[in-house]
C-alpha positions in Angstrom: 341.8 89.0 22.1 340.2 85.7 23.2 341.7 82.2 22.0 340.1 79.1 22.7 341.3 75.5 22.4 338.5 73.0 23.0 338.9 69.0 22.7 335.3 68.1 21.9 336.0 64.9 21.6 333.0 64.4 18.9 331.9 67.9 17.7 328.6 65.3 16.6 328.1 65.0 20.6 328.6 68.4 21.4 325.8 69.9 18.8 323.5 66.8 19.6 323.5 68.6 23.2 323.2 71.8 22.2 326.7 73.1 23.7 328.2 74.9 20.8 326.3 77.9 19.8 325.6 79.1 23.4 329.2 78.4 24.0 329.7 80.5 21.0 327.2 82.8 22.2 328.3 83.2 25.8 332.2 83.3 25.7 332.2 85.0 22.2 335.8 84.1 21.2 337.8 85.6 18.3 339.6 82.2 17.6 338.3 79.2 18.4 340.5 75.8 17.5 338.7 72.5 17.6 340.1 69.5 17.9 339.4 65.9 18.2 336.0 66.5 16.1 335.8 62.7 15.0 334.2 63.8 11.8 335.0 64.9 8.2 334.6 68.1 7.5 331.0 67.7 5.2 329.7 66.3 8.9 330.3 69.4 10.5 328.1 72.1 10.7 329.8 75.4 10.1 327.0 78.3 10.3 328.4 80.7 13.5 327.7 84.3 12.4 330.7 86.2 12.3 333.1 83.3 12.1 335.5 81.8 9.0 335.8 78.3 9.4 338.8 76.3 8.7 339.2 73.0 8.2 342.2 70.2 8.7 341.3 66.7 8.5 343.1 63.5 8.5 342.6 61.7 5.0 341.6 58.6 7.3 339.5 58.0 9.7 342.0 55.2 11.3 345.2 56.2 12.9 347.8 54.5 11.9 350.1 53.7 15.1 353.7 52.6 14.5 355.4 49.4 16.0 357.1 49.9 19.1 
């Protein structure tokens, strides 16, 4: 079984190059987590063949640091 973790640090970026679906394509993973997408989830495009997408957003776009 293949998991794969990937920071994308803005899933927008990584399709605007073109990285995802030969990713996708080349490593085929069974589980792949995301993180660090910097969008909500009707910004990101979900059509991989063979894959179930789940989403877990943060309400806000801010994140709300507390006081040290």
């Amino acid at each position: 079984m293949k998991l794969y973790s990937w920071n994308v640090n803005g899933i927008r970026a990584v399709m605007r190059k073109e990285l995802f679906h030969p990713f996708l394509e080349s490593e085929q993973p069974d589980i792949l987590c995301i993180q660090e997408t910097k969008a909500q989830p009707e910004e990101i495009i979900t059509n991989a063949d063979g894959y179930h997408t789940y989403i877990n957003s943060a309400d806000k776009k801010a994140i709300l640091v507390p006081p040290f």
